[in-house]
DRENMARTI-623135 format. One line per field, with one value per atom (N, C-alpha, C): residue in one letter; chain; atom name; x negated, y, z negated. Coordinates in Angstrom, 3 decimals. Example, Ala and Ser with C-alpha at 12.3 -4.5 7.8 and 13.67 -1.06 7.14 Angstrom:
BEGIN
code <- A | A | A | S | S | S .
unit <- A | A | A | A | A | A .
site <- N | CA | C | N | CA | C .
u <- -13.190 | -12.300 | -13.200 | -12.850 | -13.670 | -12.900 .
v <- -5.690 | -4.500 | -3.300 | -2.250 | -1.060 | 0.030 .
w <- -7.800 | -7.800 | -7.800 | -7.080 | -7.140 | -7.870 .
This chain:
BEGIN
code <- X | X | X | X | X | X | X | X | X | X | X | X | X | X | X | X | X | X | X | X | X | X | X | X | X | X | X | X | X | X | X | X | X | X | X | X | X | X | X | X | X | X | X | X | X | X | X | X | X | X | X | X | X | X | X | X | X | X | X | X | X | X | X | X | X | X | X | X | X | X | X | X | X | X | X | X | X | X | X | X | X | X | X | X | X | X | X | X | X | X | X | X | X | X | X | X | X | X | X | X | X | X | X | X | X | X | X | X | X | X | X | X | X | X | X | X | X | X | X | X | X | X | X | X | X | X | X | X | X | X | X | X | X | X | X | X | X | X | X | X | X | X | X | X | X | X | X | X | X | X | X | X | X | X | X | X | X | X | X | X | X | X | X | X | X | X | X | X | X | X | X | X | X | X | X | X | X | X | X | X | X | X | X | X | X | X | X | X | X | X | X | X | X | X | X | X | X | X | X | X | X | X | X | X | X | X | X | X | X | X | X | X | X | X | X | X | X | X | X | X | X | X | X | X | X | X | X | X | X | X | X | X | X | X | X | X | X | X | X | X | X | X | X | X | X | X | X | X | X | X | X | X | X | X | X | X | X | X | X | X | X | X | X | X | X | X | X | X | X | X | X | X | X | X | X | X | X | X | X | X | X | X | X | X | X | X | X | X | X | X | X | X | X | X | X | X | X | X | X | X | X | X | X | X | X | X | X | X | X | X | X | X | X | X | X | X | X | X | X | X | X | X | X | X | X | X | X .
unit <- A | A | A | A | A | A | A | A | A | A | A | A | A | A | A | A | A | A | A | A | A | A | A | A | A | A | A | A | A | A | A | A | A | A | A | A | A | A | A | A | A | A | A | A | A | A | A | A | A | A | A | A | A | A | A | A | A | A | A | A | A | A | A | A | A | A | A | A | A | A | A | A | A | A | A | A | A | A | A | A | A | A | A | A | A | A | A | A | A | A | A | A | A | A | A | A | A | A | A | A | A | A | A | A | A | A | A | A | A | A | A | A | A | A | A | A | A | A | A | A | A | A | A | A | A | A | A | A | A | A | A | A | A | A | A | A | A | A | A | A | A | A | A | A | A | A | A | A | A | A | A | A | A | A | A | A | A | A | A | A | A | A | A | A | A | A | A | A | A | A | A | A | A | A | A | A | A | A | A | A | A | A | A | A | A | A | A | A | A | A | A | A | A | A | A | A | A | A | A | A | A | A | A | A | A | A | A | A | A | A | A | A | A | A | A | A | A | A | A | A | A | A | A | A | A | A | A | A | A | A | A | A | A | A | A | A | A | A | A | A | A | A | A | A | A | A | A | A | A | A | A | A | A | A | A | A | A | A | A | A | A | A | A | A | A | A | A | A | A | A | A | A | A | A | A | A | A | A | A | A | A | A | A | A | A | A | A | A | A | A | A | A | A | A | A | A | A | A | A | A | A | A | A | A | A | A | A | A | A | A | A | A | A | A | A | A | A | A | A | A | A | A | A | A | A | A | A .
site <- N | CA | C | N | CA | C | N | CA | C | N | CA | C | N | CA | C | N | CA | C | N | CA | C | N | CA | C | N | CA | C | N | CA | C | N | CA | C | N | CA | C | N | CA | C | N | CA | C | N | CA | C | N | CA | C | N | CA | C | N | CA | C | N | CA | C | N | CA | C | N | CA | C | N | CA | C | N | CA | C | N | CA | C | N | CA | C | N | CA | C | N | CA | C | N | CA | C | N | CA | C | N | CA | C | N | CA | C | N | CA | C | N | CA | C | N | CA | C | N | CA | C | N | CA | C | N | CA | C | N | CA | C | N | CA | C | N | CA | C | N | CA | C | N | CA | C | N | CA | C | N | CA | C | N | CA | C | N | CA | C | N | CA | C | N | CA | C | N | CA | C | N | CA | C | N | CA | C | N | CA | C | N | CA | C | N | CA | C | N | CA | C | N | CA | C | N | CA | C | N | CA | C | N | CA | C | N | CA | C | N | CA | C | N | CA | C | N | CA | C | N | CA | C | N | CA | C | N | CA | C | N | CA | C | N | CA | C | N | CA | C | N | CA | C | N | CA | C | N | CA | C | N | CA | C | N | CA | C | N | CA | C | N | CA | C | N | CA | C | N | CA | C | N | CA | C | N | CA | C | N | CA | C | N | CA | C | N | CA | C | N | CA | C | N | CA | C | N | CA | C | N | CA | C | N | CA | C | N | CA | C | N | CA | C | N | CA | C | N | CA | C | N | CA | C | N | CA | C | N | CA | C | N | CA | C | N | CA | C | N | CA | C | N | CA | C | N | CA | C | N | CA | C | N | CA | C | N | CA | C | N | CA | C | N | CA | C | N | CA | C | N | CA | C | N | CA | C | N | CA | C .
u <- 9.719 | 8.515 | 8.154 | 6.186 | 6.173 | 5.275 | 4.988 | 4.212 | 3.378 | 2.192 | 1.042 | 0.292 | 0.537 | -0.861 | -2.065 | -3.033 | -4.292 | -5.013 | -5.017 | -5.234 | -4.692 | -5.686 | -5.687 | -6.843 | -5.947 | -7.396 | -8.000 | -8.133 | -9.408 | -10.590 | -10.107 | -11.305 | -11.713 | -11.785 | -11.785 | -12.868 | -14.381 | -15.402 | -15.585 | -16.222 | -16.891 | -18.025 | -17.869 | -19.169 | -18.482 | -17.690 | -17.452 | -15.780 | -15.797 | -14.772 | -13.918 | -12.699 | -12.109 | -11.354 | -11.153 | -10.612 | -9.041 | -8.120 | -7.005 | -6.818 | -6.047 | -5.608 | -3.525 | -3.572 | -1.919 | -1.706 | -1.144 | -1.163 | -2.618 | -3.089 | -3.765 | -5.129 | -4.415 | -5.592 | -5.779 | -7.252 | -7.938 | -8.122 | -7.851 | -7.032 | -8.911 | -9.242 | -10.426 | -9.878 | -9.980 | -9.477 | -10.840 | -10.736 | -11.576 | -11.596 | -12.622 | -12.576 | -13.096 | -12.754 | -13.381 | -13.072 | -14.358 | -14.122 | -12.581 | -12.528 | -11.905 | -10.089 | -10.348 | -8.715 | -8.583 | -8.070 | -8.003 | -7.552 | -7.864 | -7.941 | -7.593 | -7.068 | -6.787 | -7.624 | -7.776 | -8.171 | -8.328 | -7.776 | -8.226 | -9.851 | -9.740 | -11.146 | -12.271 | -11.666 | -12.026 | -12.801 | -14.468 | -14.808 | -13.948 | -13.308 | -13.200 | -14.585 | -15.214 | -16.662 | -16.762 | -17.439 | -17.787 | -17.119 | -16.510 | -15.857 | -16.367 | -17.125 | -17.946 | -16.753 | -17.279 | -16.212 | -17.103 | -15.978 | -16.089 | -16.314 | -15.624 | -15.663 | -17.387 | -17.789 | -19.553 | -20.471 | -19.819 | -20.428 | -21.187 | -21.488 | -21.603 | -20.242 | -19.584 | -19.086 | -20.132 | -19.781 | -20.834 | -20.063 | -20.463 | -20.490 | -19.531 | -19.459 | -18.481 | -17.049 | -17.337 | -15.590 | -15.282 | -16.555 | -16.586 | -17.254 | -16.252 | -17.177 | -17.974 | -19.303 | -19.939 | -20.276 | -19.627 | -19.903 | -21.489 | -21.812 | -23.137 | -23.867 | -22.849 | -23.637 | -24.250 | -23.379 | -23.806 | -23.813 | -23.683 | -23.187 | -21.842 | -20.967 | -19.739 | -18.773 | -18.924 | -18.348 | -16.657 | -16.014 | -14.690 | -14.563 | -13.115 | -13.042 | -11.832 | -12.042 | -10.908 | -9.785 | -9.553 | -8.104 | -7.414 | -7.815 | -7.032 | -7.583 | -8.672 | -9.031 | -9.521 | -9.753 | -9.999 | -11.815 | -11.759 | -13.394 | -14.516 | -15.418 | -16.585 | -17.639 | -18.134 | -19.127 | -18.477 | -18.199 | -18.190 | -16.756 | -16.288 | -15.227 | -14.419 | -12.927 | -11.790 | -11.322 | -11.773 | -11.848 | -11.497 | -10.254 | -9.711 | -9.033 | -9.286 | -9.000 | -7.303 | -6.638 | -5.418 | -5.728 | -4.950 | -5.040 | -3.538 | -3.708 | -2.306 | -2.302 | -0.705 | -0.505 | -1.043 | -1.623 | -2.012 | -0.834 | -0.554 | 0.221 | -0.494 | -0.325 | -0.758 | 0.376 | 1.103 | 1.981 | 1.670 | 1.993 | 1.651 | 0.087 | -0.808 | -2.017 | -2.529 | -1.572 | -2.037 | -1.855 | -3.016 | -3.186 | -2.108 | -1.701 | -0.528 | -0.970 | -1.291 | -0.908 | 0.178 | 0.739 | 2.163 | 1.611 | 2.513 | 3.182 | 4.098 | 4.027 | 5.660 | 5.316 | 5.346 | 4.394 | 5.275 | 6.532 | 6.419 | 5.839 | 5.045 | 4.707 | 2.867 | 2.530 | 0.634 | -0.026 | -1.007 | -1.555 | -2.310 | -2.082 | -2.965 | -3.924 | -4.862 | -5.545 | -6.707 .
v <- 4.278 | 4.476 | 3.147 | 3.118 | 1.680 | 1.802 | 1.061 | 1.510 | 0.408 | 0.023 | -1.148 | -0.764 | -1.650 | -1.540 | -1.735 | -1.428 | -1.468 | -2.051 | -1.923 | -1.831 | -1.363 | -1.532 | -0.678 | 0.471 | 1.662 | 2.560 | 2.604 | 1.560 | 1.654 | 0.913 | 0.165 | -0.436 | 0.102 | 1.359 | 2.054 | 2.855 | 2.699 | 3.560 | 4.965 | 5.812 | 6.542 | 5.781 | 5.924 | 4.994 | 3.739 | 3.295 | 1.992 | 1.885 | 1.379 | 1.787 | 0.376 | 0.768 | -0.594 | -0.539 | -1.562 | -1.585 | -2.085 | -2.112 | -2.693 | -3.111 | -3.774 | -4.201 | -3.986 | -3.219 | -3.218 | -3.229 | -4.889 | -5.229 | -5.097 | -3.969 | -4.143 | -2.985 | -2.930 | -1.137 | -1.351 | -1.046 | -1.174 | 0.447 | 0.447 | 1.520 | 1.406 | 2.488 | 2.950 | 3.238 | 3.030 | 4.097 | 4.022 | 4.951 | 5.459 | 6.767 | 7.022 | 7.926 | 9.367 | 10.593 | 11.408 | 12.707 | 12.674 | 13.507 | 13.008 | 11.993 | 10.697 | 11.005 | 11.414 | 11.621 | 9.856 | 9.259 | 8.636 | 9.322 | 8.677 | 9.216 | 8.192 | 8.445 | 6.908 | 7.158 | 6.668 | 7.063 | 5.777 | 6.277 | 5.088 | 4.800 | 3.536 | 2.910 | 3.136 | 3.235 | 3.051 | 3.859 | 4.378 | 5.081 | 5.516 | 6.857 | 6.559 | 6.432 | 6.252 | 6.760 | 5.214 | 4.256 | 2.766 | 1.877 | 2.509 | 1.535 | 0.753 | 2.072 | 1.431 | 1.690 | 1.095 | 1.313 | 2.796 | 2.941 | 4.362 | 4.222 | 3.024 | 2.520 | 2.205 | 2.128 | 1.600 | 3.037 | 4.071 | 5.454 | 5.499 | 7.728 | 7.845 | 8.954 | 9.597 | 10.909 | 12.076 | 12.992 | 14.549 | 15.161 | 15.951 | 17.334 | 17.313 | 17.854 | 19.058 | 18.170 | 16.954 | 16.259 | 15.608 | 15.089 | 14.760 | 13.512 | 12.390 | 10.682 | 10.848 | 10.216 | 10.201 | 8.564 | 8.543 | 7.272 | 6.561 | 5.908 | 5.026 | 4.758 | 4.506 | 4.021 | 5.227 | 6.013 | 7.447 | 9.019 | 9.153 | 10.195 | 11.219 | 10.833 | 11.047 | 11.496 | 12.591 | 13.291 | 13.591 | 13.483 | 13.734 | 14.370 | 15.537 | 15.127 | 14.418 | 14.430 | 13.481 | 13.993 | 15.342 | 15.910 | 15.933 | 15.643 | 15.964 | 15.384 | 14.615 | 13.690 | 14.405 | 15.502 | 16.659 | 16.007 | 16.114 | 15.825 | 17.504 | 16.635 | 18.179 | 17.900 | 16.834 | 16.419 | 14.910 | 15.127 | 16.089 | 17.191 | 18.528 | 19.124 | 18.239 | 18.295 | 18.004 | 16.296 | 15.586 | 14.038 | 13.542 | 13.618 | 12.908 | 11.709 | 11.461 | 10.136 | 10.266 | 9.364 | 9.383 | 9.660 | 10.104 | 10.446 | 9.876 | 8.698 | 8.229 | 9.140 | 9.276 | 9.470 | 8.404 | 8.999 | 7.933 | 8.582 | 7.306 | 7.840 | 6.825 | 7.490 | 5.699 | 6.417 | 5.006 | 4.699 | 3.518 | 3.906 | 2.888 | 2.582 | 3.115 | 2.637 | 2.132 | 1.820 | 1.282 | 2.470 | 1.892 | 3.176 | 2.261 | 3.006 | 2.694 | 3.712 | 2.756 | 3.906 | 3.941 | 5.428 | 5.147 | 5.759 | 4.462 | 4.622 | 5.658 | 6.340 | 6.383 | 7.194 | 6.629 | 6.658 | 7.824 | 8.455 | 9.279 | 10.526 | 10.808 | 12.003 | 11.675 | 10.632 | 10.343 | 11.632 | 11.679 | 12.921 | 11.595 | 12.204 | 11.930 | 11.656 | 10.654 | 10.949 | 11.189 .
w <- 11.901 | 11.115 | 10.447 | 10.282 | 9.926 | 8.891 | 7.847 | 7.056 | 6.839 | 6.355 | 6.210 | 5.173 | 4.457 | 3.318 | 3.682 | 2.747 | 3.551 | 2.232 | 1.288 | 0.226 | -1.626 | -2.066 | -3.648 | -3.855 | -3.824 | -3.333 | -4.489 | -5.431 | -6.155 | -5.746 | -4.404 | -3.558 | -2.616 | -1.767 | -1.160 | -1.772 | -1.011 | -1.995 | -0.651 | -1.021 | -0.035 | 0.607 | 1.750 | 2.768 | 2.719 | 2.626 | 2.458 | 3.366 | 4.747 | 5.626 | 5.676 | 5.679 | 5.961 | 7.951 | 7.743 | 9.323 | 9.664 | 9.970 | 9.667 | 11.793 | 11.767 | 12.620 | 13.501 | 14.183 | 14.420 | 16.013 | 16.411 | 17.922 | 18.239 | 19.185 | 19.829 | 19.490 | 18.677 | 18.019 | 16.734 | 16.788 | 15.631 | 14.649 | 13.134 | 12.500 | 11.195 | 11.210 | 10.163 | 9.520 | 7.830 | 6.487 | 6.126 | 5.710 | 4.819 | 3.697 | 2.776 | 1.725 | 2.664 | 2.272 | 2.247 | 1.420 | 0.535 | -0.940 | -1.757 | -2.264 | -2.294 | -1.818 | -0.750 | -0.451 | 0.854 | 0.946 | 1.911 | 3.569 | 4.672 | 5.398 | 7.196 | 8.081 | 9.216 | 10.604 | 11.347 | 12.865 | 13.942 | 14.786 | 15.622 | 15.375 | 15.522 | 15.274 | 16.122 | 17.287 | 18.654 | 19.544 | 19.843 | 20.230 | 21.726 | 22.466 | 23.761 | 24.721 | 23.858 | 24.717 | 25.077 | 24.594 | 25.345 | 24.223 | 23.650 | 22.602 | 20.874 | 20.595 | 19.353 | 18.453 | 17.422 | 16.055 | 14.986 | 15.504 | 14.353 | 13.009 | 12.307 | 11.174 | 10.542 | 11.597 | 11.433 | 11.488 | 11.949 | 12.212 | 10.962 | 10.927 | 9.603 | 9.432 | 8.027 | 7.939 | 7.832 | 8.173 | 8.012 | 7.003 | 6.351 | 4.774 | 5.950 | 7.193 | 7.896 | 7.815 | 7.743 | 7.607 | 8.940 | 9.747 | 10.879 | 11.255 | 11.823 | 12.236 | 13.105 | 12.905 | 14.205 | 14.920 | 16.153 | 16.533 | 16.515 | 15.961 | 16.004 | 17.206 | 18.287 | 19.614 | 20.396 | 20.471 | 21.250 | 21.269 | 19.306 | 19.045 | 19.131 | 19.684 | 19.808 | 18.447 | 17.942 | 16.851 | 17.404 | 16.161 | 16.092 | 14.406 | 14.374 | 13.163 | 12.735 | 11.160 | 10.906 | 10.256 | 10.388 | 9.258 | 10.511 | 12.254 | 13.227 | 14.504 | 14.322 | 15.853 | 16.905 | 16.913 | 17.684 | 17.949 | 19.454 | 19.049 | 19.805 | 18.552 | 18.345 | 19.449 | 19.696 | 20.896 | 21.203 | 22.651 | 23.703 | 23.493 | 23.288 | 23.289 | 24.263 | 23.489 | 24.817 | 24.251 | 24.140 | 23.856 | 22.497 | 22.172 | 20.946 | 20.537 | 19.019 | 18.863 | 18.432 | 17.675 | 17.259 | 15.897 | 14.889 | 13.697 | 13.006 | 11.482 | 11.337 | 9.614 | 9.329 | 8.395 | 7.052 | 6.279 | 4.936 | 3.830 | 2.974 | 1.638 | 0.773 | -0.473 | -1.639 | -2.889 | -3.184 | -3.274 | -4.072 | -6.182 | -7.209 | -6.781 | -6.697 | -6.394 | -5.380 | -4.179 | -2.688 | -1.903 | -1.082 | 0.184 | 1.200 | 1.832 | 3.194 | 4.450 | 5.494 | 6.770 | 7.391 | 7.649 | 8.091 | 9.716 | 10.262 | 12.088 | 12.287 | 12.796 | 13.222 | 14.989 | 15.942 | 17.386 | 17.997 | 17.465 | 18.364 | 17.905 | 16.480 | 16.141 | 16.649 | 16.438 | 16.377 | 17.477 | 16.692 | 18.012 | 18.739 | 20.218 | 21.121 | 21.244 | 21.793 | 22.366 | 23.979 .
């Protein structure tokens, strides 16, 4: 198990996405209804950043380039059904948000 700071989630606004970097995959945090929250960045659709989307009331990213909804308590995607992202554990810890690795639990996608 690996853990990465990302921040001080008192910088962490709603609408306001950060992006983190690990090897070769790009990692979104962000707020929602101020809980922090992780996902692959990475549309599977042509590869937009999710991070640039918008969130929906329903608790769901929508990719910018082509509409491509997922949500985010589980990566599960809503349009097109079937097509999910990865979803990472968040903790914050003394005031920093952390995403934790640990690759053999990550859901799929």
């Amino acid at each position: 198990m690996e853990r990465m700071k990302v921040c001080p989630l008192s910088e962490l606004k709603e609408g306001q996405n950060r992006v983190i970097q690990r090897g070769g995959d790009y990692i979104a945090v962000l707020l929602r209804d101020g809980q922090p929250v992780a996902i692959n960045d990475t549309c599977p659709h042509m590869g937009g950043s999710l991070a640039t989307g918008w969130i929906t009331d329903e608790g769901t990213v929508v990719c910018p380039w082509h509409g491509w909804e997922f949500r985010l308590c589980d990566g599960a995607g809503v349009w097109p059904p079937g097509i999910n992202i990865k979803t990472y554990a968040v903790e914050v810890q003394d005031g920093d948000v952390y995403v934790v690795f640990n690759d053999a639990e990550q859901k799929a996608d």
